[in-house]
C-alpha positions in Angstrom: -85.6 243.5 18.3 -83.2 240.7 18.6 -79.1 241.2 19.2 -77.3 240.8 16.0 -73.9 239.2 16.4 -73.4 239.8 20.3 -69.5 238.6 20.5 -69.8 236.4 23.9 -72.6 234.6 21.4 -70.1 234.5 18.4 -67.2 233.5 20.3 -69.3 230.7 21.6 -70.5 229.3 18.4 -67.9 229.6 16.0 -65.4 226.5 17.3 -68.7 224.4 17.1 -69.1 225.4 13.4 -65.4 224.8 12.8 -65.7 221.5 14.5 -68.4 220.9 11.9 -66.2 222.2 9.2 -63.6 219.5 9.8 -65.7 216.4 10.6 -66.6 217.3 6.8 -62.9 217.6 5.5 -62.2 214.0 7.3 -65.7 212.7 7.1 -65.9 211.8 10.2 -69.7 210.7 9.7 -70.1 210.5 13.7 -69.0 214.2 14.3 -71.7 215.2 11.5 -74.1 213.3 12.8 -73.7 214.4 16.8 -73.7 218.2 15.0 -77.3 218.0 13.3 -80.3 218.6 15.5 -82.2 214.9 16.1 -85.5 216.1 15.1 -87.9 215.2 12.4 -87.8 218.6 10.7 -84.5 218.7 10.1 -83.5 218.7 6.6 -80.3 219.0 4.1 -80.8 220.2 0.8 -77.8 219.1 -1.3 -76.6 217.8 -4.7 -78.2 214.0 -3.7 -81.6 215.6 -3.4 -83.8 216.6 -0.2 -83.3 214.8 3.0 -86.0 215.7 5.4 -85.7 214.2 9.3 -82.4 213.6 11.3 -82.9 209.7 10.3 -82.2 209.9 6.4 -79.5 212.6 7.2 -77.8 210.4 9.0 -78.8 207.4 7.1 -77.9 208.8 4.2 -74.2 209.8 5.6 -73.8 205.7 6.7 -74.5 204.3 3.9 -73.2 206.4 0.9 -70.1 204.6 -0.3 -67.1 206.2 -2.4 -67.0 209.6 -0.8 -63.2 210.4 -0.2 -62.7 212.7 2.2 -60.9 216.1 1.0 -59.8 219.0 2.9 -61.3 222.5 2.0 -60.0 226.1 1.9 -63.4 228.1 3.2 -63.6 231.4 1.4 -66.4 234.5 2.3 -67.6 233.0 5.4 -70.3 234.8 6.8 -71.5 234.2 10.7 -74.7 236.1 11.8 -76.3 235.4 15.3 -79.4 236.5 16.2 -80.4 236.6 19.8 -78.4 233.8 21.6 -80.0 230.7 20.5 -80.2 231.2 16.5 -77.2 231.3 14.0 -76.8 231.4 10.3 -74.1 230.6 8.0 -72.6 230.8 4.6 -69.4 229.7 3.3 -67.8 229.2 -0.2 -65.9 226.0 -0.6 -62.5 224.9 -2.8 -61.4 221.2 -2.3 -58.0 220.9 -3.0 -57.1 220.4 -6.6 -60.9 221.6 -7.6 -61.8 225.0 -9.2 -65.3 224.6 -8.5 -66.7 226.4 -6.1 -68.9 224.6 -3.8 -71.6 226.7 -1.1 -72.7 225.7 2.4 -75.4 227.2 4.1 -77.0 226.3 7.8 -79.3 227.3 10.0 -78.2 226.5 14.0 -80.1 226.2 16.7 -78.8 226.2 20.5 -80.2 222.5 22.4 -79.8 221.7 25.2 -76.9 219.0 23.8 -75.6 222.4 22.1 -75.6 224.1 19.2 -77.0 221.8 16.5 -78.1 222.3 12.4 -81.3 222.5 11.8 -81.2 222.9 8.0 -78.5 223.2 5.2 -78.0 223.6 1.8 -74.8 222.0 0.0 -75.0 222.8 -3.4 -71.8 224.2 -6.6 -71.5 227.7 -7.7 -73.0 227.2 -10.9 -70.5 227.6 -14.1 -67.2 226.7 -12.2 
């Protein structure tokens, strides 16, 4: 049975995932990038469709053109660690000046370069 949520574990991930959380609000497209796990089966699921491989990810992140950057109030974040090499997260997102509600999910896997995101989901609360 695997350790759920072993604090020395929790303590260690969460700044990465915060560091995450701001590249985002700043879009610092180079933070985001170092953050995903370079590997083919990577993939982010999001409002632009399915990006499958580290490559279109960050591809994807270079060459999209008129995203301002907006910093976000995270509401009904959830961290669960499983074991010491496997986290999971879930957040609800308000950009300032927005009422919709926008949801992040990731998986995260610890590498040897640290912990990385192996898959995500971006996608808005439906009916807000």
């Amino acid at each position: 049975m695997l350790d759920i949520n072993l604090p020395d574990v929790v303590e260690d991930f969460k700044p990465t995932y915060l560091e995450y959380q701001k590249a985002v609000d700043t879009n610092d497209i180079e933070a985001m990038n170092k953050l995903f796990w370079k590997s083919p089966q990577t993939v982010r699921f999001g409002p632009v469709g399915s990006l499958i491989g580290y490559d279109m990810i960050s591809s994807y992140r270079r060459e999209r053109v008129g995203h301002v950057s907006s910093e976000r109030t995270l509401r009904n974040t959830v961290i669960t660690t499983f074991g010491r090499d496997f986290a999971v997260t879930n957040t609800e997102t308000l950009k300032q000046g927005s009422s919709v509600v926008g949801r992040q999910s990731q998986s995260w896997i610890r590498t040897e370069e640290g912990w990385r995101i192996a898959a995500a989901h971006v996608s808005d609360q439906p009916g807000t």
